[in-house]
C-alpha positions in Angstrom: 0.0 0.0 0.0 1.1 3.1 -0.7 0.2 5.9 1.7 0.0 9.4 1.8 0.7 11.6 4.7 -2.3 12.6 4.7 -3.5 9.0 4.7 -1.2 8.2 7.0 -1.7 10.4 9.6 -5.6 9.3 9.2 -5.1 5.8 10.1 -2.5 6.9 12.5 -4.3 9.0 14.6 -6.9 6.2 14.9 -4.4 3.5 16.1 -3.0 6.0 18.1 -6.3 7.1 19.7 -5.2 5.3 23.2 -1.8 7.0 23.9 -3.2 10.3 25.6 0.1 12.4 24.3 0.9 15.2 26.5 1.3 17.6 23.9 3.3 21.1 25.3 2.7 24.0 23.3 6.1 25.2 21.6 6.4 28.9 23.6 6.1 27.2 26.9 8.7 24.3 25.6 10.9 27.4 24.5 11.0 28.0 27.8 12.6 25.7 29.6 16.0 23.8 28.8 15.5 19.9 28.5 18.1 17.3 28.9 16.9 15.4 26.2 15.1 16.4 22.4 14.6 13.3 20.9 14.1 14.1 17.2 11.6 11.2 15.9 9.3 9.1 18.1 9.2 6.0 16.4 11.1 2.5 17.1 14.3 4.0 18.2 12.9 7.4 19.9 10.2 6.2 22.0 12.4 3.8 24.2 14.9 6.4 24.3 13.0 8.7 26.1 11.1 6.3 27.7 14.6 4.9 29.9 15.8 8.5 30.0 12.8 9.4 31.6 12.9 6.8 34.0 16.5 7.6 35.2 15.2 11.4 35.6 15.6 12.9 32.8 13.5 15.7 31.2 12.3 14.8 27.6 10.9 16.4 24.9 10.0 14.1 21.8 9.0 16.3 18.4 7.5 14.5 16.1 7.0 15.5 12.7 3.5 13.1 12.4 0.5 13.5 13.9 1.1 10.7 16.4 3.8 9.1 18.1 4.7 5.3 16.5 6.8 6.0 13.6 7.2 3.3 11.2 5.6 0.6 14.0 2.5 1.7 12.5 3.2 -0.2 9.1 6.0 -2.4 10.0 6.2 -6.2 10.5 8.4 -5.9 13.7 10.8 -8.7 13.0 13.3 -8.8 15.4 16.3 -11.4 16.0 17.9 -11.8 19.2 20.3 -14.5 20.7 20.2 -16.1 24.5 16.6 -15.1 25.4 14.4 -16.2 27.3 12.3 -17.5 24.8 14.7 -19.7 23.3 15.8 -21.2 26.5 12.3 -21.7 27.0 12.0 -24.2 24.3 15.6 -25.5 24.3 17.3 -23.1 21.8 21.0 -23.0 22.8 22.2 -19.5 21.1 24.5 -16.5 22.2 25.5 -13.4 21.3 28.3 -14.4 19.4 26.7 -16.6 17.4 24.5 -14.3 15.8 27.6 -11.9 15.6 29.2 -15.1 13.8 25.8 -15.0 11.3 25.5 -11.3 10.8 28.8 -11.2 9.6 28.5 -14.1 7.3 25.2 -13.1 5.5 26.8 -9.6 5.2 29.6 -11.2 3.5 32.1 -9.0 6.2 30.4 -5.9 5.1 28.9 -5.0 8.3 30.1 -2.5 11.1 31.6 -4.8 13.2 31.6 -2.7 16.2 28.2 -1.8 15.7 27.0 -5.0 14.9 29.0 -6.6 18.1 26.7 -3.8 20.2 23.8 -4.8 18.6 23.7 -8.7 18.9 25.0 -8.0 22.9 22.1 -5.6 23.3 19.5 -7.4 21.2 18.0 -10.5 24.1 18.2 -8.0 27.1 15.5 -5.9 25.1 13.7 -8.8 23.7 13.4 -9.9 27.3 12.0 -6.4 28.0 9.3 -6.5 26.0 8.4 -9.9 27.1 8.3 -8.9 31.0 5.8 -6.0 29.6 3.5 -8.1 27.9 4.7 -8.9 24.5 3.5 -12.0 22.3 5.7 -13.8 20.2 3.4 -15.3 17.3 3.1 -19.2 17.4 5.9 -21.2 16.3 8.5 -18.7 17.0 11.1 -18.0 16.6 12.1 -19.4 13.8 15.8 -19.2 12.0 14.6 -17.2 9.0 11.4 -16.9 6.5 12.7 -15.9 3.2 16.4 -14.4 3.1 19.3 -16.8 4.7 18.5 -18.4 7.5 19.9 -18.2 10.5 21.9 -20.5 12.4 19.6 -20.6 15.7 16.4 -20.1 15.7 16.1 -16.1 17.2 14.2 -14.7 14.8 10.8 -13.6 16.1 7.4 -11.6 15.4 5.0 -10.2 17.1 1.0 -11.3 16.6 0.4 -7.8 15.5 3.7 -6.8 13.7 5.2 -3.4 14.8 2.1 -2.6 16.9 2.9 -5.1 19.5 6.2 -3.3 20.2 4.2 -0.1 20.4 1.6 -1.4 22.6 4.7 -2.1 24.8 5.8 1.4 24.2 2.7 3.0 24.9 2.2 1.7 27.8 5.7 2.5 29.1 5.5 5.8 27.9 2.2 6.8 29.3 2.6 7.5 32.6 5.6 9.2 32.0 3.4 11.3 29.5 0.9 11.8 32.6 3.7 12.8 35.4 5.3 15.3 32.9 8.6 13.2 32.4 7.9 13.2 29.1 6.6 15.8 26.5 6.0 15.6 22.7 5.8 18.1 19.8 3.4 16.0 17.3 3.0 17.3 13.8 6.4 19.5 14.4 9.6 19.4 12.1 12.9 20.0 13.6 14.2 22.3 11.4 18.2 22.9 12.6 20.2 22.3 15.5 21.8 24.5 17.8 25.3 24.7 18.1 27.9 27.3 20.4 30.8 28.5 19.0 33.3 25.0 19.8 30.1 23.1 17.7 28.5 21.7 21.0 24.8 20.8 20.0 22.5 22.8 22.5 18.8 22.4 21.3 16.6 21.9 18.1 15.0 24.9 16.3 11.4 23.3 15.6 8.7 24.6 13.6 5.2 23.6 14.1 2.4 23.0 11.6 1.2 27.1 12.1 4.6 27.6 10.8 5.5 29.1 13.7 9.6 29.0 15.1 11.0 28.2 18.2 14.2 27.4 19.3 14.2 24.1 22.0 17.1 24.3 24.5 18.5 20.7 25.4 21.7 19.3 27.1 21.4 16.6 25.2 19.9 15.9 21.4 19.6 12.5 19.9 18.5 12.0 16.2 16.0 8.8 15.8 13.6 10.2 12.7 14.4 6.9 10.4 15.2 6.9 6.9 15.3 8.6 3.6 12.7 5.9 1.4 10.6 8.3 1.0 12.6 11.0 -0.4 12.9 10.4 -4.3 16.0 12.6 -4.0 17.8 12.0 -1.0 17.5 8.2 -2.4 19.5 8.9 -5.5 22.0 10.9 -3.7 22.6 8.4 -1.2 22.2 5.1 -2.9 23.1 6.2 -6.4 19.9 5.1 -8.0 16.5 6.5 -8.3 13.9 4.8 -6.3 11.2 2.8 -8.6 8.5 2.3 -5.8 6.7 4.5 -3.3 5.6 2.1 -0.7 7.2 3.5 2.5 6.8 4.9 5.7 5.7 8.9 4.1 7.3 11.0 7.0 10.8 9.2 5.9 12.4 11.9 4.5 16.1 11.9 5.8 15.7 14.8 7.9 17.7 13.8 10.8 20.7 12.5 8.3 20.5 16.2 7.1 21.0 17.8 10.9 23.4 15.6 11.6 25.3 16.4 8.4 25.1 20.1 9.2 26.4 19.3 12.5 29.7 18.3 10.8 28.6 14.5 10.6 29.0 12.1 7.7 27.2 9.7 5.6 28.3 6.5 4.4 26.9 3.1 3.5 25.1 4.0 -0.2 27.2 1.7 -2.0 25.8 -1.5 -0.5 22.9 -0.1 -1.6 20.3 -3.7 -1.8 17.0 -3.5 -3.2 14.4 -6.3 -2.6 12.8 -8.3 -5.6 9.6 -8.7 -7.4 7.5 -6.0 -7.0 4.6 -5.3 -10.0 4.2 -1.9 -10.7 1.2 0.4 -11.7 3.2 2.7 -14.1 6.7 3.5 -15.3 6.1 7.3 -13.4 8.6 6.4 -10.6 8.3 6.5 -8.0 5.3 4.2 -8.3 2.8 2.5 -5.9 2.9 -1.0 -6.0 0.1 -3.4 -7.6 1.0 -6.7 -6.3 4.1 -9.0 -5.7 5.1 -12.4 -7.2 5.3 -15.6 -5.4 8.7 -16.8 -7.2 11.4 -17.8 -4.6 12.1 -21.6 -3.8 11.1 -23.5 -1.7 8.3 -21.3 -1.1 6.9 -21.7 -4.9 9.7 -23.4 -7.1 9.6 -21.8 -10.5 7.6 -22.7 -14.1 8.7 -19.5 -15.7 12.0 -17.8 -16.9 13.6 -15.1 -15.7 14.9 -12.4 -18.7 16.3 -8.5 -18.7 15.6 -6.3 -21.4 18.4 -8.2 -23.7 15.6 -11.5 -24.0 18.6 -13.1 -21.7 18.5 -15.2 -18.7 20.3 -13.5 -15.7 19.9 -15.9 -12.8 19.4 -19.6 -12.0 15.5 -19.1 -11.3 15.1 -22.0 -8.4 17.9 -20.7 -7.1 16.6 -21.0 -3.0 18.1 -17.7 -1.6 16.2 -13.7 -1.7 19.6 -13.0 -1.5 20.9 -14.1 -5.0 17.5 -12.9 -6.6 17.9 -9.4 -5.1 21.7 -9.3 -5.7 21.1 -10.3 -9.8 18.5 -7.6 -10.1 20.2 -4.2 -9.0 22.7 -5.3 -11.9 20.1 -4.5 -14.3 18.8 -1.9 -15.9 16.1 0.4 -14.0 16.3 -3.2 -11.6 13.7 -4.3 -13.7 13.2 -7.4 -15.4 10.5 -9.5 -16.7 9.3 -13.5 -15.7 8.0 -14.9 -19.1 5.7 -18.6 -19.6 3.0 -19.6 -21.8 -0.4 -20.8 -21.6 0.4 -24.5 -20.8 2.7 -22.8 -17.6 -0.6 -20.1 -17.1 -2.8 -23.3 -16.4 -0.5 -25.9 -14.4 1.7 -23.6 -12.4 0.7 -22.1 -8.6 -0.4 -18.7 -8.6 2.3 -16.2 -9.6 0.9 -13.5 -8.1 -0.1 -12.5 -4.8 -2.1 -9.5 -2.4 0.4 -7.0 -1.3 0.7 -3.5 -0.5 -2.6 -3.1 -2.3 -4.6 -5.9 -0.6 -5.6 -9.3 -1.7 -4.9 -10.7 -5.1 -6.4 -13.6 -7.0 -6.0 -15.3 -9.9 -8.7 -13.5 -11.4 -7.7 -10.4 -10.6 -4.5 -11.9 -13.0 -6.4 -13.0 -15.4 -8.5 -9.2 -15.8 -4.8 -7.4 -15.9 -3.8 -9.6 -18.9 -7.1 -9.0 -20.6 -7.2 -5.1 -20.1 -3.7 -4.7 -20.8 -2.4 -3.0 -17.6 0.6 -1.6 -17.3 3.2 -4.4 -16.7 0.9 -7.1 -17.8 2.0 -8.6 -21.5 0.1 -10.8 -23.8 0.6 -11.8 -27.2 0.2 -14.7 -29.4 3.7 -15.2 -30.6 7.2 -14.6 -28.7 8.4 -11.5 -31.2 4.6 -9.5 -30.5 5.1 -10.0 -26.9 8.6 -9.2 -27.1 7.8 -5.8 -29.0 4.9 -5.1 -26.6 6.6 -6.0 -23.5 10.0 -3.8 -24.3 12.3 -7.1 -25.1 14.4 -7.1 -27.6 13.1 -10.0 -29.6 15.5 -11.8 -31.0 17.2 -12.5 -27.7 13.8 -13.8 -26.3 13.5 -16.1 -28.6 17.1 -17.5 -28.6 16.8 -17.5 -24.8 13.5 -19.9 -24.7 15.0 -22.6 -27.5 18.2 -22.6 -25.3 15.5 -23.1 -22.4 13.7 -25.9 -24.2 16.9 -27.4 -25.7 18.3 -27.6 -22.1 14.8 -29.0 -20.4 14.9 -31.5 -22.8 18.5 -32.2 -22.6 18.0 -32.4 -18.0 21.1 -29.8 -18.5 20.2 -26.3 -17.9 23.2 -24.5 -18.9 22.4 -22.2 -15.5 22.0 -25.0 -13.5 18.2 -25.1 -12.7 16.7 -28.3 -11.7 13.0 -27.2 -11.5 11.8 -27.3 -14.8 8.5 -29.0 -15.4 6.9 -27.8 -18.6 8.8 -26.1 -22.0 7.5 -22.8 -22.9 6.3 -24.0 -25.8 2.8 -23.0 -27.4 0.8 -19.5 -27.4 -0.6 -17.3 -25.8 2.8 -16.3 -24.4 2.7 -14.3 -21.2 5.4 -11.2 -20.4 5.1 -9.6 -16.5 7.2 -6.6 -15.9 8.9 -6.8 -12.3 10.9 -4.2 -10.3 12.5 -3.9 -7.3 11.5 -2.4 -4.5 12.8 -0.5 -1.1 11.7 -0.4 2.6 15.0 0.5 3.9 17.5 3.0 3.7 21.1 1.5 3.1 23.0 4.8 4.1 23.1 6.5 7.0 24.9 9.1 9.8 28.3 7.3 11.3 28.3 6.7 14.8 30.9 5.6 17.6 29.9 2.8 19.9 28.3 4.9 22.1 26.1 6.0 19.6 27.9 9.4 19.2 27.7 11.0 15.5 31.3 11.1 14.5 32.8 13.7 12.0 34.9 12.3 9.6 37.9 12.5 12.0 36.4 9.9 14.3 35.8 12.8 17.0 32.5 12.5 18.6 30.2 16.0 18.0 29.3 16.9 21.5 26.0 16.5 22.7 24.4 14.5 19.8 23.6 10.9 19.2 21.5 8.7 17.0 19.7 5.6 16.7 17.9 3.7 14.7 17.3 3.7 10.8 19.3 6.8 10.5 22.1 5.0 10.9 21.9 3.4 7.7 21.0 -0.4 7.5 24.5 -1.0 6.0 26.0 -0.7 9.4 24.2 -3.7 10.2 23.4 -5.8 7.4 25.8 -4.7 5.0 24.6 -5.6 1.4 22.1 -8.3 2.5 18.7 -8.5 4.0 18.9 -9.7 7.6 16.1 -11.1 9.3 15.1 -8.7 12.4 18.0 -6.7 11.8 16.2 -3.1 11.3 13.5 -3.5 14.1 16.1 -5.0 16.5 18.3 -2.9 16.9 16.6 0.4 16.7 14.9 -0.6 20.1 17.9 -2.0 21.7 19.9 1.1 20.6 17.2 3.3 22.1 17.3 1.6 25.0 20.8 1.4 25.5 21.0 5.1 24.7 18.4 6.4 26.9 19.4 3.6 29.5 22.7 4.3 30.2 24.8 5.8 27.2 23.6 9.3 27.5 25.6 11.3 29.8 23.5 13.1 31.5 26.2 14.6 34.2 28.5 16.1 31.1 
């Protein structure tokens, strides 16, 4: 689904319709000099004030949505921790280190090690939070993995609800602290600039609400937790070094916390293990576009009848091939990380559905069938392999070179890629062409960091005053170029923990 602020902040303020938010107005804030602005009260902000809070602190949260949530609104809330409770529970022997051992190998060694050491050590002492304050682990977890590589333990756990289990927990954490005056929020307010003194100490947040109105928040202490940049068509080019294709995100993701800490003298890195995920079906070529459906094509899950081609007509990737990874690695080679999966009528009727519900609710194969017949975008139909070629955008001649090799090597039990699954020739019309792209949910770059969570110029030296946590910090640092089960979620709440629990220093 794609969403709209507006939209958003409608469906929003109904879930959020519980958490009675003690809203300050911004003179009175002005007045008064906090010891913690938390910029962004999402997955990493709200714990973060929530343990600074409770050690004393003063907070004030600005928020540039309506509500208080972030992305836990839409998200999933996978989360992967090692040695909890849970897993001892049902015999799972697991440590830190050996999901610091798997983080490193499904990176490939391109994770922050540092980062990622904090993160595993932090991860089942956070996990075990949210259990001692109500939190339900969906049945049958966890689990070592669903769809990218597995882990070796099973750690890897979700919520019944997705993200708004972990805000349930939050809210109700956060709500008395809300009542008592431990705790204040700015909704619907942009942080505009930070405050510096002449040596480049951070002092406060100049904030602007939604009358437009200015106002300059005085704080000891500033941490930046306002996510990503997936919704910002730009910032995404600039920082990953390819235009986004899909608008699907989170719509108050707009990298603005990446740009304060920036002009606090901090740096961004990470873009260049930029990772898209895979087989998203467009409704137009306008990018950034909403997304129609999504395909069912990765082993074991649904082993593949079709082919796999880029614009060429060529074959780019063993199809049954059982790793996300692999398929999402192949596809940001090509161009526009598009490609198309291409079958005939005799695949159309014997195969498992191809496509599925998605960000735009359930899907059937009627609703399939309907596309092909009206010719939507995407959608390609024709009675011979050079017409659908031509329609589709294929160069022709390579498609049809591309499914006699195919044939030629079914026949033969030797694909010269290696597949194995391969139960039917594309043989006989109607042939069928479906335009796929890739898609993002995450934002690969992100503000460096010591490990105390400090933004670091690029000397190493820590800026005074400010932290961060949380998307902002680029999923790179923690996943390098590969998708890593509960490895967003995770440690965005353990980090805002850890930061509002004890790596703040309140005393300097």
């Amino acid at each position: 689904m794609s969403l709209s602020k507006r939209e958003f902040l409608v469906g929003a303020g109904a879930a959020a319709a519980t958490l009675a938010v003690s809203v300050v107005g911004a003179k009175a804030a002005a007045r008064q000099t906090w010891d913690l602005i938390v910029v962004g009260g999402g997955n990493a902000g709200l714990p973060t004030a929530i343990f600074a809070a409770q050690r004393g602190a003063r907070v004030l949260i600005v928020e540039a949505a309506g509500a208080l949530g972030g992305t836990l609104f839409l998200s999933s809330g996978q989360m992967s921790a090692a040695g909890t409770r849970l897993q001892k529970t049902r015999g799972i022997d697991d440590t830190a280190q050996l999901h610091y051992d798997d983080i490193m190998r499904i990176s490939k060694g391109h994770a922050n090690p540092e980062l990622v050491r904090l993160a595993t050590s932090a991860a089942a002492p956070a996990f075990d939070w949210l259990l001692d304050n109500g939190f339900k682990v969906r049945d049958g977890h966890p689990i070592t993995g669903t769809t990218h590589e597995p882990y070796s333990r099973a750690r890897y756990a979700w919520g019944y609800e997705g993200g708004r289990s972990i805000l349930a927990v939050l809210t109700a954490q956060l709500e008395p602290l809300l009542a008592a005056g431990k705790v204040s929020a700015l909704v619907g307010h942009s942080a505009l600039d930070l405050v510096r003194d002449a040596r480049g100490r951070v002092q406060g947040v100049i904030v602007q609400g939604p009358d437009g109105r200015k106002t300059t928040q005085r704080a000891r202490k500033v941490a930046l937790t306002s996510g990503g940049y997936t919704a910002n068509a730009q910032l995404y080019q600039k920082y990953e070094g390819i235009r986004t294709f899909t608008r699907a995100t989170y719509p108050f993701s707009q990298g603005k916390g990446i740009e304060l800490g920036i002009g606090a003298g901090g740096f961004v890195h990470g873009g260049e293990y930029h990772t898209p995920l895979f087989g998203a079906v467009l409704e137009h070529e306008d990018y950034p576009s909403p997304i129609r459906a999504m395909v069912r094509h990765f082993p074991p899950e649904r082993p593949p009848y079709e082919i796999l081609v880029d614009r060429d007509g060529k074959r780019f990737l063993r199809e049954d091939i059982p790793s996300h990874d692999a398929h999402e690695h192949a596809i940001r080679k090509l161009a526009d990380e598009s490609c198309w999966v291409v079958y005939d009528e005799a695949i159309r009727k014997a195969a498992p559905s191809l496509v599925r519900g998605g960000f735009s609710g359930p899907w059937t194969d009627t609703d399939t069938a309907v596309a092909y017949d009206k010719g939507l975008p995407m959608f390609y139909r024709a009675g011979d392999l050079d017409t659908l070629a031509k329609s589709a955008g294929i160069d022709a001649a390579g498609l049809q070179r591309t499914v006699a090799e195919y044939n030629r090597g079914r026949a033969a039990g030797k694909d010269f890629l290696g597949r194995e699954h391969m139960p039917l020739p594309i043989g006989a019309g109607p042939f069928y062409a479906l335009k796929l792209h890739s898609w993002n949910l995450l934002s690969f770059a992100g503000l460096a960091v010591n490990a105390k969570l400090e933004v670091i110029r690029p000397d190493g030296a820590p800026i005074p005053n400010l932290y961060a946590a949380g998307e902002l910090l680029g999923c790179a640092q923690l996943m390098g170029d590969s998708q890593c089960g509960g490895m967003s979620v995770m440690p965005a709440l353990s980090f805002g923990r850890l930061l509002g629990r004890e790596l703040i220093d309140f005393t300097a």
